[in-house]
C-alpha positions as CSV (number, residue, x, y, z in Angstrom):
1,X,-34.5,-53.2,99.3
2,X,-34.6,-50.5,102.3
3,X,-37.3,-47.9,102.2
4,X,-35.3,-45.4,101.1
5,X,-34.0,-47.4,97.9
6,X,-37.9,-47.7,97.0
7,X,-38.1,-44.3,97.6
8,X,-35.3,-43.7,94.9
9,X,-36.0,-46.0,92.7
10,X,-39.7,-44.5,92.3
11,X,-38.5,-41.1,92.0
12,X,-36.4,-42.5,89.2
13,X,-39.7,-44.4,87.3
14,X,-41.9,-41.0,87.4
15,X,-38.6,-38.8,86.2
16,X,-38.4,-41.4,83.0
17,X,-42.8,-41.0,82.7
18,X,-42.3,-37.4,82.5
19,X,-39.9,-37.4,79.8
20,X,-42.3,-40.1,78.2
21,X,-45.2,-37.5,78.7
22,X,-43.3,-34.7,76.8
23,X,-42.6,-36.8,74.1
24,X,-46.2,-37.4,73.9
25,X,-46.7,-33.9,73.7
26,X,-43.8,-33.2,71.5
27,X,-43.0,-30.6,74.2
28,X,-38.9,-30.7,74.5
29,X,-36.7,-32.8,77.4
30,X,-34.5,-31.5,79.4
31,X,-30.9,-32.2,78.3
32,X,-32.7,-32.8,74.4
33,X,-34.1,-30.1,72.9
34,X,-36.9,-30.6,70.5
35,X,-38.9,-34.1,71.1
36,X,-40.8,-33.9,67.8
37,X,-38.6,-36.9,66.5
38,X,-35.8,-38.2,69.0
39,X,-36.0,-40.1,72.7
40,X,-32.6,-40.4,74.4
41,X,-32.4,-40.5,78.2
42,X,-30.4,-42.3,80.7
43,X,-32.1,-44.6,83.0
44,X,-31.1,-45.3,86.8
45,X,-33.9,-47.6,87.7
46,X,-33.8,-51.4,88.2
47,X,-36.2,-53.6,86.3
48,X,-38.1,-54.4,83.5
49,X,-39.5,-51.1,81.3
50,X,-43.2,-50.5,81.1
51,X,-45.4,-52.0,78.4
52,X,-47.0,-48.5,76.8
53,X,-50.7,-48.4,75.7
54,X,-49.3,-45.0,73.4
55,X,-47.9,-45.5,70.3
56,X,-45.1,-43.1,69.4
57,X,-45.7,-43.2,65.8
58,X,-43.4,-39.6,65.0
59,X,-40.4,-40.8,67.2
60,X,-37.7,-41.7,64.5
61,X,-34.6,-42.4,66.9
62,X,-34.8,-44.2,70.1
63,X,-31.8,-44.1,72.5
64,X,-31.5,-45.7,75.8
65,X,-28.9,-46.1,78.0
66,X,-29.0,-48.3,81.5
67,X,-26.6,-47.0,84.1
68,X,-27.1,-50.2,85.7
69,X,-27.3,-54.2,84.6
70,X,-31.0,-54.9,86.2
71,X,-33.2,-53.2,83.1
72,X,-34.5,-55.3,81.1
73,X,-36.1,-54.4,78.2
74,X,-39.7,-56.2,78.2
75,X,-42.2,-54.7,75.5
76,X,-41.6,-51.2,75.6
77,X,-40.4,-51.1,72.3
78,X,-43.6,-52.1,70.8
79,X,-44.5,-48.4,71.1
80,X,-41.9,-47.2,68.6
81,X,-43.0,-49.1,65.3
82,X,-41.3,-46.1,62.8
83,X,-37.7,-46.2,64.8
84,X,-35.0,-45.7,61.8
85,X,-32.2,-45.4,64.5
86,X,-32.4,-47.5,67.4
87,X,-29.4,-47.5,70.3
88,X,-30.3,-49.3,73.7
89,X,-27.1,-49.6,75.0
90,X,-26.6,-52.2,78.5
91,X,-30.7,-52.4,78.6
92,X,-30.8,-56.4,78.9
93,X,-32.6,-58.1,75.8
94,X,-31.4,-61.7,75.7
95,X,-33.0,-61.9,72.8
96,X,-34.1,-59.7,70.1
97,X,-37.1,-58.0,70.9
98,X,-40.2,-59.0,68.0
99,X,-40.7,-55.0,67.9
100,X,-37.1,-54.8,66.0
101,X,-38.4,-56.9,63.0
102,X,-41.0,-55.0,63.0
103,X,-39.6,-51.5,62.5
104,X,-39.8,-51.3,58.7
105,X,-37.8,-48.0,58.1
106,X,-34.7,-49.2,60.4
107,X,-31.2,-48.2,59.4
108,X,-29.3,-48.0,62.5
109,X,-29.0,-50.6,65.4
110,X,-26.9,-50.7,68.0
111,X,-26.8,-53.2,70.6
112,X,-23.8,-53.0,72.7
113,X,-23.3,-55.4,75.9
114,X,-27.5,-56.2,76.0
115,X,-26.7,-60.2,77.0
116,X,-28.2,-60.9,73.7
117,X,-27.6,-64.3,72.5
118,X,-28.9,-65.1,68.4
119,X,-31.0,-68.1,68.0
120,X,-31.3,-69.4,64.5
121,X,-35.1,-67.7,64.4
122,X,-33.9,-64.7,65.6
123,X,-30.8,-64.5,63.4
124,X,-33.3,-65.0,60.2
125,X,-35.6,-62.0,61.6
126,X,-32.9,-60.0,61.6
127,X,-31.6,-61.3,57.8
128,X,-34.9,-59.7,57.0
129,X,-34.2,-55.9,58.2
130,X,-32.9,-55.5,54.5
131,X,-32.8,-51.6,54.6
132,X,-30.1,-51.2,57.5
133,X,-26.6,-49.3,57.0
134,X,-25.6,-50.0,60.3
135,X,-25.5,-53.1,62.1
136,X,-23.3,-52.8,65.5
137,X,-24.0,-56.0,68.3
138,X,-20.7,-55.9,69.9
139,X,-20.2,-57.1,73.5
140,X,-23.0,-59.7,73.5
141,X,-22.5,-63.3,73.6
142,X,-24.4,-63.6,69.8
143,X,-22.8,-67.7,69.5
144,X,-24.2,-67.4,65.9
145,X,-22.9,-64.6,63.5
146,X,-25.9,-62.6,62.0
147,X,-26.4,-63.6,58.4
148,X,-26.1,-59.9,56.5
149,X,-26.3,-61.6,52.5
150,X,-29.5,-59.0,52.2
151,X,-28.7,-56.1,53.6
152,X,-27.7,-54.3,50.2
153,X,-27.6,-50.9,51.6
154,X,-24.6,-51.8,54.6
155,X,-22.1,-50.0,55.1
156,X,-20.7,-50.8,58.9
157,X,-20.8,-54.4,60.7
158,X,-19.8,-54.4,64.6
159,X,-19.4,-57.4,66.0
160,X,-16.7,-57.3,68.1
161,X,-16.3,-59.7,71.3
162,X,-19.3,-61.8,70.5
163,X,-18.6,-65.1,70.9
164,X,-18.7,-66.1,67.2
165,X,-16.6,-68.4,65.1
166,X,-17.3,-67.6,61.7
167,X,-17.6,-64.9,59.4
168,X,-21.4,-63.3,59.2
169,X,-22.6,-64.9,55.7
170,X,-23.0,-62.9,52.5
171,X,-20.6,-60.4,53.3
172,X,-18.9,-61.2,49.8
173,X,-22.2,-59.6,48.3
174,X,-22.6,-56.6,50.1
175,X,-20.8,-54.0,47.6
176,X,-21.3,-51.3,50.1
177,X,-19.6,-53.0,53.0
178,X,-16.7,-50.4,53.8
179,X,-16.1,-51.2,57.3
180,X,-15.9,-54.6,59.8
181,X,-14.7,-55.1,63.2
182,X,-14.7,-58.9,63.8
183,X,-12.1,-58.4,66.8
184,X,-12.2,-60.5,70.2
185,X,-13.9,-63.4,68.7
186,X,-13.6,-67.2,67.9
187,X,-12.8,-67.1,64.9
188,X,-10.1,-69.9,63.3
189,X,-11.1,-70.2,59.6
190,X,-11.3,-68.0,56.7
191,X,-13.9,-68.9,54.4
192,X,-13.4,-69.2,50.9
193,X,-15.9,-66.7,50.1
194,X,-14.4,-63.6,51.8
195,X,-11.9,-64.1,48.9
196,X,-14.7,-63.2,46.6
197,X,-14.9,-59.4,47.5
198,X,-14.3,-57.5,44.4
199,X,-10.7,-55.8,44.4
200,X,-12.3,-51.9,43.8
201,X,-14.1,-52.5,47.3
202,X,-12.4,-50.3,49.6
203,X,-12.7,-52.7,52.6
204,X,-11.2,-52.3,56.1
205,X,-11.3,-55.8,58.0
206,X,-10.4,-56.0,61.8
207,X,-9.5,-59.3,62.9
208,X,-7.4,-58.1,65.5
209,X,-7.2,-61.2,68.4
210,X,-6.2,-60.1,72.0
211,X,-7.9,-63.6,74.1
212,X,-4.9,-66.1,74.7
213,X,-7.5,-68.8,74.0
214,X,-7.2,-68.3,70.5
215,X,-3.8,-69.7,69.9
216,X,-4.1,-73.3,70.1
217,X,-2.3,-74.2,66.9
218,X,0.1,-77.0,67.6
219,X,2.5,-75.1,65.0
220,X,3.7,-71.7,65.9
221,X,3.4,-70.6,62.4
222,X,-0.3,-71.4,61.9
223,X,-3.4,-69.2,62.5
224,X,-6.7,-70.0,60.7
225,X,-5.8,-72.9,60.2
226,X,-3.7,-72.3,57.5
227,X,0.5,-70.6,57.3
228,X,0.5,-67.0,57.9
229,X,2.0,-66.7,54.0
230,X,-1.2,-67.9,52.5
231,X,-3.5,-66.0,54.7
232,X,-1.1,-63.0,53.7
233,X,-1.4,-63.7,50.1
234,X,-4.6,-64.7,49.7
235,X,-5.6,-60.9,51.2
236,X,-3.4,-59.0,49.4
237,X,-6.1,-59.0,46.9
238,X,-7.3,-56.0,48.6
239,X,-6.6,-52.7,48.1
240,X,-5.9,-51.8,51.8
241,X,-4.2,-54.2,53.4
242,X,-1.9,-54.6,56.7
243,X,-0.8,-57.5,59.0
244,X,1.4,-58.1,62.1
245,X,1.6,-60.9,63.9
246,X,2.9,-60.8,67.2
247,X,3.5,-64.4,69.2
248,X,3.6,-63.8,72.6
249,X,1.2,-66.6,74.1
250,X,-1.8,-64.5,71.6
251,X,-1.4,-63.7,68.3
252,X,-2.7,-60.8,67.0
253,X,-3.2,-60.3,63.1
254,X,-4.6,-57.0,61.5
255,X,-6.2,-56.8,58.2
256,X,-7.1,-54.3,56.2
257,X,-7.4,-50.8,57.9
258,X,-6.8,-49.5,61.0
259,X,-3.6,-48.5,62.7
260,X,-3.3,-49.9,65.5
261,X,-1.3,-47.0,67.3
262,X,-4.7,-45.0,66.6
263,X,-7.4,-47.1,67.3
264,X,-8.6,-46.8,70.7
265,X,-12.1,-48.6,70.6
């Protein structure tokens, strides 16, 4: 790295300790306002962030956002234990940080495009977070679908383009559950228990598939695994319901929700 890119990049680490100072304070940021309960900055620096001897104790929602793929997110978030919305978007954390399991009061998280892959430890820790309404890891390569069966109080599940291939368990049981985007994945099977979901549940499910890779079927009227018809049928349990199918080397199905003519995410 030249001299003048060390030059820059420390310019860009004291900029960020600042804005960590006034947030000590509680004295307002730049660009925020008030700092007695938020943190959200950008950050332009490479590497890992620090390890912070303060604890921010007050600081209730904790965004970050990496303008760059070199930050990783080390154990700065052991500084935030009473975070109840947490969004650090592109920081790398391949995998959940211990901090997150620790935050007792969080409803939000949003990890979007972090390189996080689940192990089966880390996919129980997060089973455990039973208080969250929100639960958005699109864009990592997850392998194994987050098990939500105790999360009572959900209400949105992101987990589009993840690299899964089955449904996250106990969604059937989550009577608050209004919204899931399940697009860009793996997924060839509909389990038996999705079926489950009482008919007064106003449910929107996006299944949406846009990778070629996904229609392997040696039949070109087969998707999950099963005919189109009993996939059709079997949903139109629910109240809100919708499906195209479009075969042109992909298939894409829709269920439940969103128009597609709308939806730009």
């Amino acid at each position: 790295m030249s001299a003048g890119a060390l030059a820059s990049q420390r310019q860009k680490r004291e900029k960020f300790s600042q804005d960590l100072l006034a947030i000590w304070r509680r004295e307002s940021v730049p660009g925020q306002g008030s700092a007695d309960h938020s943190f959200s900055t950008f950050i332009d620096f490479s590497g890992e962030l620090p390890h912070l001897s303060a604890r921010f104790e007050w600081v209730t929602e904790l965004v970050l956002t990496a303008r760059n793929t070199e930050v990783s997110l080390g154990r700065f978030l052991d500084s935030f234990p009473n975070v109840r919305y947490l969004i650090p978007e592109s920081v790398r954390m391949e995998e959940l940080s211990p901090a997150i399991f620790q935050m007792r009061d969080l409803q939000h998280l949003v990890l979007n495009g972090n390189s996080l892959r689940l192990s089966e430890s880390n996919a129980e820790g997060l089973s455990g977070i039973e208080i969250l309404t929100l639960l958005n890891l699109r864009e990592n390569p997850l392998d194994i679908a987050p098990p939500v069966g105790f999360m009572q109080g959900l209400r949105e599940l992101f987990l589009r383009d993840c690299a899964i291939g089955e449904f996250s368990s106990g969604m059937e049981r989550l009577s608050a559950l209004t919204r899931v985007d399940l697009r860009e994945n793996n997924i060839a099977t509909v389990g038996d228990e999705l079926f489950d979901i009482p008919d007064a549940q106003n449910l929107h499910l996006d299944l949406r598939v846009t990778r070629s890779a996904w229609w392997r079927g040696s039949e070109s009227h087969t998707i999950w695994k099963m005919p189109v018809s009993i996939v059709k049928c079997r949903f139109a349990r629910m109240k809100t319901i919708s499906m195209s199918m479009t075969l042109q080397n992909q298939a894409t199905v829709l269920i439940a929700g969103w128009n597609p003519t709308s939806d730009k995410d």
